[in-house]
C-alpha positions in Angstrom: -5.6 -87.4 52.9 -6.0 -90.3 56.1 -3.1 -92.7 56.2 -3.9 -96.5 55.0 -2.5 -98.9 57.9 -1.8 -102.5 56.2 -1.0 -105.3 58.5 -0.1 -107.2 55.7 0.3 -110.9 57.8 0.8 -113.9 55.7 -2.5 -115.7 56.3 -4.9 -112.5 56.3 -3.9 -108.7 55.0 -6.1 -106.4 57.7 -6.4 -103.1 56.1 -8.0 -100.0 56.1 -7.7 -95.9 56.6 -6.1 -94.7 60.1 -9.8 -92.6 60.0 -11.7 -96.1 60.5 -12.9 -97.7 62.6 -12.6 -101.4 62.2 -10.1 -102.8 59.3 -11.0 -105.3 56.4 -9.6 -108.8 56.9 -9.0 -110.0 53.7 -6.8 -113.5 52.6 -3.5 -112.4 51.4 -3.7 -114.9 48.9 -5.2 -116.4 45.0 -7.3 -119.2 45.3 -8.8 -121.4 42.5 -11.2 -123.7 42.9 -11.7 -127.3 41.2 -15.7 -125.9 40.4 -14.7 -122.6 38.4 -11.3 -123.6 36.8 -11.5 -120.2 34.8 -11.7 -118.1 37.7 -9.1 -116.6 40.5 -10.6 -115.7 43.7 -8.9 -112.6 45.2 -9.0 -111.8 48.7 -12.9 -111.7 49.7 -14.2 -112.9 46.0 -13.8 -116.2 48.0 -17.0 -116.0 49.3 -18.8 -115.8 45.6 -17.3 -119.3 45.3 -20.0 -121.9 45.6 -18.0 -125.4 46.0 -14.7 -124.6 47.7 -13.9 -127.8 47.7 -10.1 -128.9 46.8 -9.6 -125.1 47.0 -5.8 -124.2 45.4 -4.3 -121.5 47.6 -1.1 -119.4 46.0 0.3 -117.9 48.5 2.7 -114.4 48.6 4.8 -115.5 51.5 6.4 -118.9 51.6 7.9 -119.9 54.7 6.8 -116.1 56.4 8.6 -114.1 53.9 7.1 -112.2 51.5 8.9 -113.6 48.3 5.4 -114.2 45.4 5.6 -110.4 44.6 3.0 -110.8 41.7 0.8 -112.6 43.6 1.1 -110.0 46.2 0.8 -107.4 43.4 -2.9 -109.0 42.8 -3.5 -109.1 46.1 -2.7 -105.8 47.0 -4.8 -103.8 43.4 -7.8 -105.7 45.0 -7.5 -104.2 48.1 -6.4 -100.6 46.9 -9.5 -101.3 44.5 -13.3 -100.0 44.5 -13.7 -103.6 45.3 -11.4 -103.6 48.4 -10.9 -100.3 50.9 -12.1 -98.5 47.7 -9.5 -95.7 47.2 -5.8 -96.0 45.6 -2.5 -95.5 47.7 -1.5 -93.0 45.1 -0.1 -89.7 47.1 -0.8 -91.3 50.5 1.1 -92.4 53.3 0.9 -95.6 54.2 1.8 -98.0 57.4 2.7 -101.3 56.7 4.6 -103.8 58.8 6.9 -106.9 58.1 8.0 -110.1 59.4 10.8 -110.0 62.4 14.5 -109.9 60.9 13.2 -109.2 57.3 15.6 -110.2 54.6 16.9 -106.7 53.8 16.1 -107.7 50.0 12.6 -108.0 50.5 12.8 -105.0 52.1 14.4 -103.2 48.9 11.6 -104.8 46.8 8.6 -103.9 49.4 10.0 -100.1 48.7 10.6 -100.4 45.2 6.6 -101.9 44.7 5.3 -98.9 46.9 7.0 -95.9 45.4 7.5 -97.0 42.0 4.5 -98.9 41.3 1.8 -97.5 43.7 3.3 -94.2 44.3 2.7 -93.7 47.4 3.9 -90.4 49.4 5.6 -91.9 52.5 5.9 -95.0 54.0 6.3 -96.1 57.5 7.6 -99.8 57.6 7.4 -101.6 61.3 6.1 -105.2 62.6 3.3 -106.2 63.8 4.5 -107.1 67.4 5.5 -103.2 67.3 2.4 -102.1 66.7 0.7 -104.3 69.6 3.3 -103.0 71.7 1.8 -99.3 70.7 -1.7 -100.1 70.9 -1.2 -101.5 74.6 0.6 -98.4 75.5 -2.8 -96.3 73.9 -5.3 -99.1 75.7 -3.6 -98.7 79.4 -5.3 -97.8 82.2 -1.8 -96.2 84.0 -0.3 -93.4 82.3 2.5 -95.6 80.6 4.5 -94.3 77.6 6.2 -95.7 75.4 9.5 -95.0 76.3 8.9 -96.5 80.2 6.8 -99.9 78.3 8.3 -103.1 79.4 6.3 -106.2 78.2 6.8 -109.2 75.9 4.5 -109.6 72.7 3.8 -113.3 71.4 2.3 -113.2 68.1 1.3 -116.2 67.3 0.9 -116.2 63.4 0.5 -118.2 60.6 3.9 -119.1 59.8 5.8 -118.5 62.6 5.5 -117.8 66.3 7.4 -114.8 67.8 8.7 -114.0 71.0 9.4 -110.4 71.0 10.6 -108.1 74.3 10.3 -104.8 74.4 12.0 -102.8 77.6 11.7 -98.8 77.9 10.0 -99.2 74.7 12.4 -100.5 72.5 12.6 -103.9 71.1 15.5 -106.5 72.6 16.6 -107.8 69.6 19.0 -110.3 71.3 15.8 -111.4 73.0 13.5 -112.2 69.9 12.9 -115.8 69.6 10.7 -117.4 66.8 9.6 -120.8 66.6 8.8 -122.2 62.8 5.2 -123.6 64.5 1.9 -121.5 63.2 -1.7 -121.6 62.3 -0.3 -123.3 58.8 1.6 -126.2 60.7 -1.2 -126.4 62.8 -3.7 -127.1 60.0 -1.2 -129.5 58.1 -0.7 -131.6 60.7 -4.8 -132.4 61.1 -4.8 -132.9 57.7 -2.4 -135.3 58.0 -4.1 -136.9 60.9 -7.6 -136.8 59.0 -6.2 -138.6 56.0 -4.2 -141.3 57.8 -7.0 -142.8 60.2 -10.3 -141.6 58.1 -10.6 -139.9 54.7 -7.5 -138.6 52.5 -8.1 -134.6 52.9 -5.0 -133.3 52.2 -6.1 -131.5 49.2 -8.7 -129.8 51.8 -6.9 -126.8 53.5 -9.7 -124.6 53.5 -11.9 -127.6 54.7 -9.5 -129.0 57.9 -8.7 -124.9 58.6 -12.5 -124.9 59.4 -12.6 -127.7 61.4 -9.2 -126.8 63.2 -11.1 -123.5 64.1 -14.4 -125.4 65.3 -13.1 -128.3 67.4 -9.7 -127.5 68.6 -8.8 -126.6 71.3 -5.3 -126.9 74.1 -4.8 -129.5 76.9 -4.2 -127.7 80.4 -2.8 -130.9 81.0 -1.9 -133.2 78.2 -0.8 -136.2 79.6 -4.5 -136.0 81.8 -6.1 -135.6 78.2 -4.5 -138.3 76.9 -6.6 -140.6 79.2 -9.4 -140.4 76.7 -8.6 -143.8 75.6 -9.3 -145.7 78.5 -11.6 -143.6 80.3 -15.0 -143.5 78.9 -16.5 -140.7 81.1 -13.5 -138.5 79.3 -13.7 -139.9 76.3 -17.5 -139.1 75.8 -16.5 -135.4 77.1 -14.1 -135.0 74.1 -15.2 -136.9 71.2 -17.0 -135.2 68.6 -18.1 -135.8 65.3 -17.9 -133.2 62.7 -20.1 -132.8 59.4 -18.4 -132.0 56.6 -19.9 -130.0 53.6 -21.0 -131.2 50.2 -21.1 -127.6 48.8 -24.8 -128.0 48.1 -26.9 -128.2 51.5 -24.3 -128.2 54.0 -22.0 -124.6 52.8 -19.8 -124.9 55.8 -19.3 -128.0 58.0 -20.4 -128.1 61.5 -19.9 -130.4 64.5 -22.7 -132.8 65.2 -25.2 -132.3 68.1 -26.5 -135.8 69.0 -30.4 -135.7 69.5 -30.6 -132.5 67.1 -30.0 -134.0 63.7 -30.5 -130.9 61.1 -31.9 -131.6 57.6 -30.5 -134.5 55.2 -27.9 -135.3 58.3 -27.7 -138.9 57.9 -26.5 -138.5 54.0 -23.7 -136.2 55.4 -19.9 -137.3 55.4 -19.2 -137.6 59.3 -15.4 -137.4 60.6 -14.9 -139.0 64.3 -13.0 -136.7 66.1 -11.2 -137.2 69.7 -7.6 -136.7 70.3 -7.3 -134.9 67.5 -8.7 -132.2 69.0 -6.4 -131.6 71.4 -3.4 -133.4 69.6 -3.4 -130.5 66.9 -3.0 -127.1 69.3 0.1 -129.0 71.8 2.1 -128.4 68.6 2.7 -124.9 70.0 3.6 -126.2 73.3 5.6 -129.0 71.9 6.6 -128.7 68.4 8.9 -131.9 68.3 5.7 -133.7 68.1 6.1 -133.1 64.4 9.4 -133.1 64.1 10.8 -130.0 64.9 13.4 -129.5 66.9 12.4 -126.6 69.1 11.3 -125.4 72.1 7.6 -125.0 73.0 6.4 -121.4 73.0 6.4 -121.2 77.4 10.4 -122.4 77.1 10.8 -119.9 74.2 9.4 -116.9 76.7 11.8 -118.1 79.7 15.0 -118.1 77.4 14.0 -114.8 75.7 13.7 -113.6 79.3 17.3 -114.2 80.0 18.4 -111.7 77.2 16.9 -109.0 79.3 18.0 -106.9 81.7 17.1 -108.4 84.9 15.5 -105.4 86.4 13.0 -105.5 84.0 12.2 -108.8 84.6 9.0 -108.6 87.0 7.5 -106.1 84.6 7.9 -108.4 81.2 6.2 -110.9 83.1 3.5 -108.3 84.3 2.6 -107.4 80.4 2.8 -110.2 78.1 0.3 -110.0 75.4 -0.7 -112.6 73.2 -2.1 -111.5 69.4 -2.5 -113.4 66.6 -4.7 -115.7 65.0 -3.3 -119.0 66.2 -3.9 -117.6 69.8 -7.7 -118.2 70.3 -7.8 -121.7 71.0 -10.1 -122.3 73.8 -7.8 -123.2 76.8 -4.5 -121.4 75.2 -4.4 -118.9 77.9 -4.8 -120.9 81.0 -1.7 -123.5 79.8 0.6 -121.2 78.7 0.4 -119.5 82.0 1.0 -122.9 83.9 3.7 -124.0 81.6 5.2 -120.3 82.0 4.6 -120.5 85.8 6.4 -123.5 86.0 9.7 -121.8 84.4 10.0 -118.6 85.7 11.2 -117.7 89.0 8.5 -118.2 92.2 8.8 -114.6 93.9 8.0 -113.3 90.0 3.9 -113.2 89.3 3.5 -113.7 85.7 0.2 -112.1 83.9 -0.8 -112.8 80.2 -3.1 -110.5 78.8 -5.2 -111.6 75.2 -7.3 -108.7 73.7 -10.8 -109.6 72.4 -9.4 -109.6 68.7 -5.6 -110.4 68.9 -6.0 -110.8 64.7 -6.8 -107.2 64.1 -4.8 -106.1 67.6 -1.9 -104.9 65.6 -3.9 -102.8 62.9 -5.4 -100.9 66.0 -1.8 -99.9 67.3 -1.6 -98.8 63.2 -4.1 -96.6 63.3 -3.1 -95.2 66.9 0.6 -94.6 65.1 -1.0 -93.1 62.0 -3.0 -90.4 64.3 -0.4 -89.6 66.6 0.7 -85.9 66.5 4.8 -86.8 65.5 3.3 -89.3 62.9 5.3 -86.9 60.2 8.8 -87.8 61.8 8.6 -91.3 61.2 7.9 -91.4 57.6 10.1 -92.1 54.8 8.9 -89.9 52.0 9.0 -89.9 48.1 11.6 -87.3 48.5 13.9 -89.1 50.4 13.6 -92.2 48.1 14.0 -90.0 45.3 17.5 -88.9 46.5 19.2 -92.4 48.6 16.5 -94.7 46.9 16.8 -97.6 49.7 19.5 -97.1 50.8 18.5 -94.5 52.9 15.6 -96.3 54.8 18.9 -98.2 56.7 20.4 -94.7 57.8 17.0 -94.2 60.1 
């Protein structure tokens, strides 16, 4: 029986068999709308909703730890469901990763809920950023291995950002950094910015995460940016204004091309957007702008740096990879390297590397994991539960 590989992230659960192809993406989360009180939308049921306006999320992580283990129950009997990858986890083995520095009680319970209550065969529990790291080594060119891989791995997730170096294949755990700044802070924050100088939208998650995904994007230079307000050339480059949806005509808002008005525009709720747009993503870079006091995520890579060896340090900067979904802002990439460029040592070149999908990146490296000849070794099986229960999981 093929191996299910579940990169069960906070935001999005990507699942599917190690014998496929692609993986689902599915919300790893209830929703309830204010238009079908009765209902509960489970993972991709969202889509049958018509007006997902004032959507309700319930979430299984709060804070990135998995700690709503019924809604995660729910969650997950969709998935293993006809509806979801359509076949059960019973006497299979599964792949599933976790959060940096999980609390080991949520560990206990993850292996409680698998054995007991899905009954699976094994289980192999990892992270994500492990995974990348995996999947790189199967993607290269060079004939790396895992044992000779140095790189760094940012995830950039929902709830958190981590920093994680790996040298000769193992992960430096003195070196992991995380910074509480994600996709989720990210979207609050716009809501907040929406509601104070336009329309109150704070009930809108699903709404502001859309328009967070359309229009934002990161400053290569911020304080440049910033000039929008007394530059007009700029300010006509940046400003956009954004259509939101009524659930009837309009399903999913859109930003507004002047000169091409579609159908019924001019009845449309319009939200000016300028520095918002760029306001939103400098979070990452700068998350005291909300009020938390952190380093940006280039600092966070230069002090992670120091908890290396420093023989290693040219390679780490060779090979950092960038995954998650908070990652694919337009101009991301190019600021992160100048920021970074800026902190490391001049004689070191520094090289970031983002895959075409950093949100199913991880899965990938699951799937490679799953298929790999000493697959067998790694697993903790029904057996040894059975006999040390979870104790023993700590023991490997």
């Amino acid at each position: 029986m093929s191996v299910v590989v579940l990169d069960n992230g906070a935001y999005t659960a990507k699942v599917g068999l190690a014998t496929q192809d692609e993986p689902q993406v599915v919300p790893n989360c209830i929703m309830k709308a204010k238009s079908e009180r009765r209902r509960a939308f489970v993972g991709n049921q969202i889509d049958e909703c018509r007006d997902t306006s004032a959507l309700y999320y319930i979430l299984a992580f709060q804070r990135g730890y998995l700690l709503n283990w019924d809604t995660q129950k729910t969650v997950w009997d969709y998935i293993f469901s006809k509806e979801g990858i359509g076949c059960t986890l019973e006497n299979r083995n599964i792949v599933i990763t976790e959060p940096q520095m999980n609390f080991q009680s949520v560990q206990e319970a993850m292996l409680e809920m698998l054995f007991e209550e899905y009954r699976v065969a094994g289980m192999y529990k990892t992270t994500a950023a492990d995974l990348a790291a995996f999947n790189y080594v199967a993607d290269s060119e060079e004939r790396t291995t895992m044992q000779s891989l140095n790189c760094i791995i940012i995830d950039v997730g929902y709830s958190f950002t981590h920093i994680v170096p790996f040298v000769l294949g193992r992960r430096v755990l003195e070196g992991i950094r995380r910074i509480d700044v994600g996709g989720k802070a990210l979207t609050n924050h716009l809501k907040e910015l929406i509601s104070y100088r336009h329309l109150n939208v704070m009930d809108e998650s699903h709404v502001v995460n859309q328009i967070k995904e359309d229009v934002c994007f990161v400053a290569e230079d911020f304080k440049d940016m910033m000039s929008v307000h007394h530059n007009e050339a700029k300010r006509q480059q940046v400003a956009v204004e954004y259509v939101l949806p009524d659930f009837t005509t309009v399903k999913r808002g859109y930003i507004r091309v002047p000169g091409q008005p579609r159908d019924d525009e001019e009845q449309q709720q319009l939200v000016p957007l300028c520095n918002e747009r760029f306001t939103v993503p400098e979070v990452l870079f700068n998350p005291s702008d909300i009020g938390i006091s952190q380093v940006g995520i280039p600092e966070a890579v230069a002090d992670s740096l120091k908890a290396c060896p420093w023989e290693a340090h040219r390679e780490l900067l060779l090979n950092i990879l960038i995954v998650g979904g908070s990652s694919q802002f337009p101009g991301f990439l190019p600021r992160l390297k100048r920021d970074l460029r800026a902190l490391v040592p001049d004689d070191l070149e520094v090289s970031l590397i983002c895959p075409e999908d950093p949100v199913r990146y991880a899965w990938y490296g699951g799937r490679e994991v799953a298929t790999s000849p000493n697959f067998q070794e790694f697993i903790y099986k029904n057996e040894d539960y059975e006999e040390f229960g979870v104790h023993g999981l700590q023991q490997r």
